[in-house]
N, C-alpha and C positions, 0 to 999 in steps of 0.2 A: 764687663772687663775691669780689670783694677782701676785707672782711669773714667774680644773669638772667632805624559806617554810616547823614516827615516830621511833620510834628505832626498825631497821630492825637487828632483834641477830638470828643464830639459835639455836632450844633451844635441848640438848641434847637428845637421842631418852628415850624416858619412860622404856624402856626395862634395858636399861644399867643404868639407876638411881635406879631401883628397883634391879639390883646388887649389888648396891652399899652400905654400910653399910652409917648409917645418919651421922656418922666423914666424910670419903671422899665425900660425898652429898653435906655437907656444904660449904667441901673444894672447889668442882667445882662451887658450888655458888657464892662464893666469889671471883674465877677465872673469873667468867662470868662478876662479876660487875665491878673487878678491868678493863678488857679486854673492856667494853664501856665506862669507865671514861676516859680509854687513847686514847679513839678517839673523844672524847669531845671539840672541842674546847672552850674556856674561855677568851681567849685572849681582846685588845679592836678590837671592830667596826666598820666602817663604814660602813652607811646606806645613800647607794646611789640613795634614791628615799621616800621622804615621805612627806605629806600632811599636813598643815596647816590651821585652818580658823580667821576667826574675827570676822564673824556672824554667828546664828545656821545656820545649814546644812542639807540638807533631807536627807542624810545618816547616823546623831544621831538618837539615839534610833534602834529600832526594825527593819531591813529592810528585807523583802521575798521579792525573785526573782520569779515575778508572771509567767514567764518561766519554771522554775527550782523548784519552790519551797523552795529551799534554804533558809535559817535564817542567818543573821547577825545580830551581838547586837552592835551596835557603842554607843560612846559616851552620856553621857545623853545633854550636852551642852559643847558649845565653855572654858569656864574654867577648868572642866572634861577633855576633850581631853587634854589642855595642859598640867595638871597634872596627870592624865595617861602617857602619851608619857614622861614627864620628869622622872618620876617615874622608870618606863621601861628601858630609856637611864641611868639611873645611875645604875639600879641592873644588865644590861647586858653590862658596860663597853662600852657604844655608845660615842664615842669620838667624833662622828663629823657625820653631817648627810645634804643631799643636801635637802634643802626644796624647795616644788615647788608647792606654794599657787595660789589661784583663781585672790588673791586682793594684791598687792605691802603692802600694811597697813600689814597686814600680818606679812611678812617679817621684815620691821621695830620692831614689836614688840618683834618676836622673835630674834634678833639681838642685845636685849637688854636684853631680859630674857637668853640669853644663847649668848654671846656675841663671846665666842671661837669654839664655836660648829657646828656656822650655815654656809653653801655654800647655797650660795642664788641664789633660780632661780626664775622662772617665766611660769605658763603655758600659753603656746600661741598654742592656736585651729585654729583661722584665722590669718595669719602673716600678711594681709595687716589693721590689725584693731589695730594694735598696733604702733605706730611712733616708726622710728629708735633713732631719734633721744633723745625719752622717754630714750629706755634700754640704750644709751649712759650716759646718767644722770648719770642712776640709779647706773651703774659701776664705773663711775666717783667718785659718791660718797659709794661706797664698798658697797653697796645694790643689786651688779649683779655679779655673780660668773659663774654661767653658763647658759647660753641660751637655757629654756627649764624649763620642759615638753615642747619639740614640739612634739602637739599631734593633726597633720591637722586631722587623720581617724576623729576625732567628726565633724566637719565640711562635711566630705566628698571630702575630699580633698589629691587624691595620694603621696607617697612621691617623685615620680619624677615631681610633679609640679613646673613651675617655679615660683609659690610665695614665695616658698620657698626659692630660691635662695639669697635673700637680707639678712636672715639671719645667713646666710653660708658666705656673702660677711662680715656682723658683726662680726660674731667669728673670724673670720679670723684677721680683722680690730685691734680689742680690744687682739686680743691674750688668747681668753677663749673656755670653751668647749660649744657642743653640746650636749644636751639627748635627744636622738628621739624615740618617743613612737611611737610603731606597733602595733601587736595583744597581748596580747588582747585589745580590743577595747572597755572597761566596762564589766559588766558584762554578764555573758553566754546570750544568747539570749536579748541582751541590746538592740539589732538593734528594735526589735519590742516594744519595754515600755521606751526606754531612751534616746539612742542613735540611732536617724532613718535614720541618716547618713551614719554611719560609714558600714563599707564593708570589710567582709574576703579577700576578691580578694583583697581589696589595701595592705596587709601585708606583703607582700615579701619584706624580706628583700635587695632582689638585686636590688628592684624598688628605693631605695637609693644611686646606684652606680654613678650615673655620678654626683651628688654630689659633692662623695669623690674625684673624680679624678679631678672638678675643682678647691678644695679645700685639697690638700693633708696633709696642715699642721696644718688644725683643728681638734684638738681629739675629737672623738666623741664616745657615747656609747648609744647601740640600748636597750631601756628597756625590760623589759619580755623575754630578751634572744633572740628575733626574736619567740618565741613559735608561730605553731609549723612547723614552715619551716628549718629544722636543717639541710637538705642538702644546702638551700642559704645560712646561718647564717654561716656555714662554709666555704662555696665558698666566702662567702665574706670576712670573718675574713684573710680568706689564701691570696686574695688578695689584702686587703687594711689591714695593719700593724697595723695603727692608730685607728683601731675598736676595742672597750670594748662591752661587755656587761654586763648589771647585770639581776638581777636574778626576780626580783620585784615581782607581782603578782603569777605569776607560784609557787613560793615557800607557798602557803598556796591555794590556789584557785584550783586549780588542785589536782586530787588523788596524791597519797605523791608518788606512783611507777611510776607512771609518771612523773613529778618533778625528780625524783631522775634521770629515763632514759635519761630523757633529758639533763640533764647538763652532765649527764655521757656523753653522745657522744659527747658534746663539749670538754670537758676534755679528751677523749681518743684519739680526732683527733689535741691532742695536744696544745689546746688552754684553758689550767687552770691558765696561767697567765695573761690572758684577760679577765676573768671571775672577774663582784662584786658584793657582796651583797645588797640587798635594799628590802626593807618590802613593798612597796607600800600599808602604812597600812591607807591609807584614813581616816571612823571617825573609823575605825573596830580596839584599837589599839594593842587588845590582838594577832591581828596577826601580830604581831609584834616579839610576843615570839614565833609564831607558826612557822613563817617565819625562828626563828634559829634554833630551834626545829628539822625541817625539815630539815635543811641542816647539819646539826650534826648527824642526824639519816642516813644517806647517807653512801655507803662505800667508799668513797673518805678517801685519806690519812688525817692523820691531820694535816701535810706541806700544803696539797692542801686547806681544810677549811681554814688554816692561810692563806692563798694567796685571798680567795675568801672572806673572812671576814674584810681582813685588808690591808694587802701588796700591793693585786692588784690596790687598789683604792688608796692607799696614793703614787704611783708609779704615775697612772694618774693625782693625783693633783697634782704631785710634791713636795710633803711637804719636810721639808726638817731635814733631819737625825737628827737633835735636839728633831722636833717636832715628831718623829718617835719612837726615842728613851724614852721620857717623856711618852706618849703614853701606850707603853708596858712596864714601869715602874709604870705607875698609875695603869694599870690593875692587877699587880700581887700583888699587896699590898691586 
């Protein structure tokens, strides 16, 4: 680096509220509400994972998963998105967010529309179709922040491949991070209408490890949390120090009790400080609100949301205690 998913309450039993006279009724009503606003967190953001374009996009407008059936409403077009997403980042306190666009152009623009906000990355599907010596540039000139979306599964390409390896010799080289995309691999049933590459079997998270061991001192962080391989995603976490993940997809894609299980057993096997947020809100960008929605609605402390929402990730970029502090003074204003 220059210095890289609804409110679960229970609700009192009906018996003991029709005891209750409509004074103490109200009272426990407003016990109930005060008791979710204090696990609310509010604080600023980062969004460690989200999408940008500069051309329309087949995912504006209306998209069904002719799998699933599913509905998403994206964007109506490329201006739309940007003014949704900016919209979004300033009523939800988004301090700073990794973008990781299709096209470099991209990035420049947003770089300029939001000048203090953007971590600039890059998705790279085939690493051998991108020159090293491009992302050198592009870092050179602060247009490369971290290396990634690497996201071989669209290719069909393992993450213990050795094509990989040049890019892990780069972050290494330049001193920046990794984001490595696993599962999910697009959307539910993508492999048959989108994506005819990609493959559950390549998603284990441990298929990552020799990697990290020839590379111990590149930060890296697995997107989608490793979902849903939570026994590797923890073997790995426990032995490689340097592994973050966030949260990305799983936070709105996923049933919300799932989402929540899962980050729970990362968290309970003690890794909530390696835990960070990201919307992976592609052109969808209302999930973006859905995405904090979700993790707010969780019974994680609200120490642990401020770690997973902010701490965690301004830790991995290393910002530094000014930028920290500004930060969580702009938000409480």
């Amino acid at each position: 680096m220059k210095s890289i998913i609804k409110s679960i309450l229970t609700i009192a039993c009906i018996s003991l509220l029709q005891s209750c006279t409509p004074t103490t009724a109200n009272k426990d009503s407003e016990n109930l509400s005060e008791k979710e606003s204090s696990k609310t967190y509010t604080g600023p953001i980062i969004d460690m994972h989200m999408h940008a374009y500069s051309k329309p996009n087949p995912l504006f407008g209306e998209m069904v998963n002719p799998t699933t059936g599913d509905k998403y409403i994206g964007s109506k077009d490329v201006t739309s998105h940007e003014k949704e997403t900016a919209d979004i980042m300033r009523k939800h306190n988004i301090v700073k967010i990794m973008l990781s666009p299709p096209t470099h152009q991209t990035i420049k623009k947003w770089l300029k529309m939001h000048p203090e906000k953007i971590i600039s990355g890059q998705i790279i599907s085939d690493p051998t179709k991108i020159p090293l010596d491009t992302l050198r540039a592009w870092h050179k000139s602060g247009e490369l922040d971290v290396i990634g979306e690497v996201a071989p599964n669209y290719e069909g390409i393992k993450p213990d491949d050795k094509k990989i390896t040049p890019l892990f010799d780069l972050a290494e080289e330049l001193n920046i991070p990794i984001a490595f995309h696993i599962l999910p691999g697009g959307p539910p049933g993508g492999v048959y209408f989108a994506y005819p590459k990609t493959r559950a079997s390549h998603a284990r998270p441990l298929l990552i490890e020799e990697h990290l061991i020839s590379h111990p001192k590149v930060p890296i962080y697995i997107m989608h949390a490793g979902w849903p391989f939570a026994d590797e995603m923890k073997a790995l976490m426990y032995a490689h120090p340097q592994v973050y993940v966030d949260v990305g997809v799983i936070s709105w894609v996923l049933e919300e009790s799932e989402f929540h299980s899962y980050i729970k057993e990362l968290v309970d096997a003690g890794f909530e400080k390696r835990i960070m947020f990201g919307s992976d809100q592609m052109a969808f960008t209302s999930m973006i609100e859905k995405a904090i929605h979700n993790l707010n609605s969780s019974d994680l402390t609200l120490e642990q949301k401020e770690d997973i929402f902010y701490n965690n990730a301004a830790r991995f970029l290393n910002l530094s205690d000014e930028t920290i502090k500004e930060h969580k003074q702009m938000a409480s204003k």
